[in-house]
C-alpha positions in Angstrom: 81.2 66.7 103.0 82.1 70.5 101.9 84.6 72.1 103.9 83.8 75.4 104.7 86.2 78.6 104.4 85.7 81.9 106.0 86.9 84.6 104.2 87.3 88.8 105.7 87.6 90.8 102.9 86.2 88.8 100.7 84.5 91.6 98.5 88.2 93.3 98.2 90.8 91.9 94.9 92.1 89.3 96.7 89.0 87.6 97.9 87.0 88.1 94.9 90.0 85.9 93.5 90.1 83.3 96.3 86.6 82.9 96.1 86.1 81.3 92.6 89.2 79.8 93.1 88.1 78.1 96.2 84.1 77.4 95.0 85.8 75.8 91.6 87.6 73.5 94.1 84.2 72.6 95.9 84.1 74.6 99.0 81.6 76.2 101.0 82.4 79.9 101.4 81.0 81.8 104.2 82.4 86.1 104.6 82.2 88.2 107.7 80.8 91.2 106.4 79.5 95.4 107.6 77.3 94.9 105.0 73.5 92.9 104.9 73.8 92.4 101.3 73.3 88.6 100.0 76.4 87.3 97.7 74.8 84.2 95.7 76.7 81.3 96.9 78.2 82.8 99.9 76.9 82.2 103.1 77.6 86.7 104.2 77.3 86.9 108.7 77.9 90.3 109.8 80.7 91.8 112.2 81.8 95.4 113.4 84.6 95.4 114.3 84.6 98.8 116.0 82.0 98.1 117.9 83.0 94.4 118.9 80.9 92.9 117.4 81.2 89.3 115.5 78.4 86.3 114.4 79.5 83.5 116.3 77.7 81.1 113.8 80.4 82.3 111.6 83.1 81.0 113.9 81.1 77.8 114.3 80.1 76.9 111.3 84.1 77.5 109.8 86.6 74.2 109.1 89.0 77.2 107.9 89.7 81.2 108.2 90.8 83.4 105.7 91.8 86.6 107.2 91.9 89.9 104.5 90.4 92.0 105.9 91.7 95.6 106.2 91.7 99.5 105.1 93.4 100.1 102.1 96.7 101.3 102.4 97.0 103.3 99.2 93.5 104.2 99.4 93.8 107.7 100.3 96.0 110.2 102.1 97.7 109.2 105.5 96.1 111.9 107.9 96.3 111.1 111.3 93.0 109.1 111.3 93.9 107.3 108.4 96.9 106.1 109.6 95.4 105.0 112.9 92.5 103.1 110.5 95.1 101.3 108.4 96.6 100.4 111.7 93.1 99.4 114.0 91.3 98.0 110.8 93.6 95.0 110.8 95.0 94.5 114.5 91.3 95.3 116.2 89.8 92.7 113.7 91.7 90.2 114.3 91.5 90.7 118.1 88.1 90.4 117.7 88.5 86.7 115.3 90.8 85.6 118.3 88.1 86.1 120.7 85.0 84.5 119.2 87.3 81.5 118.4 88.6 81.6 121.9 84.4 81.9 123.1 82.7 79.8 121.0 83.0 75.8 120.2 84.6 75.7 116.7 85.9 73.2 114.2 88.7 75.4 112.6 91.6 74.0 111.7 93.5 76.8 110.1 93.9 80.5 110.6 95.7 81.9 107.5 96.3 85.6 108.1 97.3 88.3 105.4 100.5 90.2 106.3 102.6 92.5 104.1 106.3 92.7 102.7 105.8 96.1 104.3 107.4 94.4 107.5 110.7 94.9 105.9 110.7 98.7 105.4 109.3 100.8 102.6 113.0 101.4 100.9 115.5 98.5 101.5 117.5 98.9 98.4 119.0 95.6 96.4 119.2 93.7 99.5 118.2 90.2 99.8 115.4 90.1 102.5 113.9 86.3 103.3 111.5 85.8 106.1 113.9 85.5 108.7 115.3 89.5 107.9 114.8 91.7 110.3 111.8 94.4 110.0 111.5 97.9 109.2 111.1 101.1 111.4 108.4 103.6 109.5 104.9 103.7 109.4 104.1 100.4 107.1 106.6 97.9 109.6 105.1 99.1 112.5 101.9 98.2 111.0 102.6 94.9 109.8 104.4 94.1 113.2 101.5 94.7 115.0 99.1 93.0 112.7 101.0 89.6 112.9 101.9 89.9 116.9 97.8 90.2 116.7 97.8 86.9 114.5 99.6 84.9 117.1 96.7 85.6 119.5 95.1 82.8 117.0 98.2 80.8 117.3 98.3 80.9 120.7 94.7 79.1 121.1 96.6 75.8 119.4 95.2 76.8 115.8 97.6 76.2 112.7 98.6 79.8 111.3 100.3 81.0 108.8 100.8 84.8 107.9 101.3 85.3 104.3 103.9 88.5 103.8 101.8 89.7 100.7 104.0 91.6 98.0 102.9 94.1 94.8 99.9 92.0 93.1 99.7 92.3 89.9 95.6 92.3 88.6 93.8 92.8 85.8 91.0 94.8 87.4 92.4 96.6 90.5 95.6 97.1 92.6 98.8 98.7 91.0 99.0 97.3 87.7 96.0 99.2 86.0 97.8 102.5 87.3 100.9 101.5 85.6 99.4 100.1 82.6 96.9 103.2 82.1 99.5 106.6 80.9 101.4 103.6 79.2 98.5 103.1 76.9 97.9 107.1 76.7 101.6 107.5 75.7 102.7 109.0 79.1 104.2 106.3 80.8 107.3 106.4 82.8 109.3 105.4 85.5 109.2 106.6 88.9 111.7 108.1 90.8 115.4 106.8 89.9 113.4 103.4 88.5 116.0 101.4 90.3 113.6 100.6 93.2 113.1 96.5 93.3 109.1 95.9 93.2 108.7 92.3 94.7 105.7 91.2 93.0 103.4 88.4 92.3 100.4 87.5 90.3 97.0 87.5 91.7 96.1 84.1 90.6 99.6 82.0 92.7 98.5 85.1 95.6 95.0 83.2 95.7 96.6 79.7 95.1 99.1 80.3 98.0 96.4 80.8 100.3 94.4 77.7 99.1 97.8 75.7 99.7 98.2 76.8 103.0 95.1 75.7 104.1 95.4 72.4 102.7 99.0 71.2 103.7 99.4 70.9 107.2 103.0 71.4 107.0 102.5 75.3 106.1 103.3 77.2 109.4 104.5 80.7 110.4 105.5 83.6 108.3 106.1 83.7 104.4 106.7 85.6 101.7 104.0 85.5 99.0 105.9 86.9 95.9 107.2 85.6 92.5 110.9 84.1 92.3 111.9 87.2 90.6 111.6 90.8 92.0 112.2 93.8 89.4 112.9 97.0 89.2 110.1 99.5 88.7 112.0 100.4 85.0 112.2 97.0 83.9 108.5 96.6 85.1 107.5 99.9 83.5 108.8 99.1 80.0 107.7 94.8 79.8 104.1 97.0 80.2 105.1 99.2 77.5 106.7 96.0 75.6 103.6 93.9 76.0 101.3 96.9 75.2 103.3 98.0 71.8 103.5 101.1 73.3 106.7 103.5 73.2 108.0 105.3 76.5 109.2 108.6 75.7 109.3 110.6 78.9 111.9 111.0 81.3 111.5 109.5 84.9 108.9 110.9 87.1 111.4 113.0 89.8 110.5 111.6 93.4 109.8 115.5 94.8 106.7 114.8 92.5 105.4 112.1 93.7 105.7 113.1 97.0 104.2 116.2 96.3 100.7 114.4 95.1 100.9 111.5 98.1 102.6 112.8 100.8 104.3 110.5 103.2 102.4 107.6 101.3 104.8 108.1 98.4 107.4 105.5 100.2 105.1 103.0 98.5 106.2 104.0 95.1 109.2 105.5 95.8 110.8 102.3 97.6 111.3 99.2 96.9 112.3 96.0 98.4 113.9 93.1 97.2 112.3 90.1 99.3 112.8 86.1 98.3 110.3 83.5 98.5 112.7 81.3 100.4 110.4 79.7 102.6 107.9 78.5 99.6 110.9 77.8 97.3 112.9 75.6 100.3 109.9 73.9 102.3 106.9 73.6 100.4 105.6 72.2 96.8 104.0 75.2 95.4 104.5 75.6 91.8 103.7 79.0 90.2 101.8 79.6 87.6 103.6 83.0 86.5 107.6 82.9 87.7 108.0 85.1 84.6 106.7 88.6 84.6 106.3 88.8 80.9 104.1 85.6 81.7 102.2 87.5 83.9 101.7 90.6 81.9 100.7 89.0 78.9 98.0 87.1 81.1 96.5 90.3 82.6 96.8 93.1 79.7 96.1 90.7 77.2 93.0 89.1 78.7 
């Protein structure tokens, strides 16, 4: 018989992704949606989350939850309220998972929660961070602190969970790379900032097969870092676009007063970088990427 996955966020990059993955593979897919609309193939039950509000025959019917759900952290401006969405979009909904499962007679097996490698800090220089480093202190780490102690409200009902520390994902059709990849092609592409900043990246496809893995060996548990082998810096990824475009780069850096400037306090995300290891997949679990190699990986998505 099918096993059935429920996927938050399932209309977002990621789970758009997961989804064919996981329906190739023979699963049932069911979302927890705002929205009424029908998906073909998809079994959609609504939630809101500010108003508390969850369809426990999504809980019920689920032998395993994906958990994506969240605002967009690059989305727009951090006012106030945005901040305070960013922050309540992910804790409050997850609150709200813990409850129906903790309410309702379920089957689930597995809780596997999104997290970020913003737990580490939005600039952490050329240090080597593995899961066990210790987090950040600005706006990002606090989230992403928050957002996993709300994860262990799952864990704490005897559920299997695993929080997935998500770095840059690198897409054809969405996220950072189509930024990058777009003045590039117009013949304006540059670094930003000093270029030095490591980017800790991965492709979406291993993303979307990480999560499929960690719901299907038992032995996946607890925090990791969902990024390539190989973090870069945002030079070397600027000009392997250029390289695998044909494309010359002939401007000087973008200065960092710029780009904070057009973003605000939300220029940390381009002006930092981290330089996180996947220690825990590459130590204690089987996974095999598909795209190790960031050329790999850019010839994939800007060839394709």
């Amino acid at each position: 018989m099918k096993q059935t996955i429920l996927i938050t966020g399932g209309t977002g990059l990621i789970g758009r992704r997961l989804t064919e993955l996981l329906q190739q593979q023979g699963y049932q897919i069911s979302y927890l949606s705002r929205s009424t609309k029908s998906i073909p193939g998809v079994n959609v039950y609504q939630w809101d989350v500010k108003k508390g509000h969850l369809d426990p025959q999504a809980i019920m019917t689920a032998d395993h939850i994906i958990h994506l759900a969240g605002a967009g952290v690059a989305d727009e401006r951090w006012t106030d309220d945005r901040k305070e969405e960013i922050l309540n979009s992910r804790t409050q909904s997850t609150a709200l998972l813990a409850q129906a499962l903790a309410k309702n007679p379920h089957k689930v097996k597995s809780f596997i929660g999104s997290s970020a490698i913003g737990y580490y800090g939005s600039d952490t220089g050329d240090r080597p961070l593995n899961e066990t480093s210790s987090g950040g202190s600005d706006f990002l780490a606090q989230v992403t602190r928050a957002w996993e102690r709300s994860e262990d409200q799952v864990a704490a009902l005897g559920i299997r969970t695993v929080k997935l520390r998500i770095g840059v994902v690198l897409a054809q059709d969405g996220g950072a790379l189509p930024k990058l990849a777009q003045p590039i092609r117009l013949g304006a592409g540059a670094p930003l900032a000093s270029g030095q900043q490591y980017i800790s990246w991965i492709h979406l496809d291993d993303l979307c097969r990480l999560f499929i893995q960690a719901v299907e060996d038992e032995s996946w548990q607890g925090v990791y870092n969902a990024v390539a082998p190989g973090p870069v810096t945002n030079e070397t990824l600027t000009r392997d676009i250029a390289k695998v475009l044909r494309r010359p780069l002939i401007l000087p850096n973008i200065p960092a007063f710029a780009i904070k400037l057009m973003f605000g306090e939300m220029a940390t995300t381009v002006t930092g970088g981290n330089y996180v290891l996947n220690k825990r997949i590459t130590d204690e679990t089987s996974f095999q990427y598909q795209y190790a190699d960031l050329n790999r990986a850019l010839e994939n998505l800007l060839k394709s």
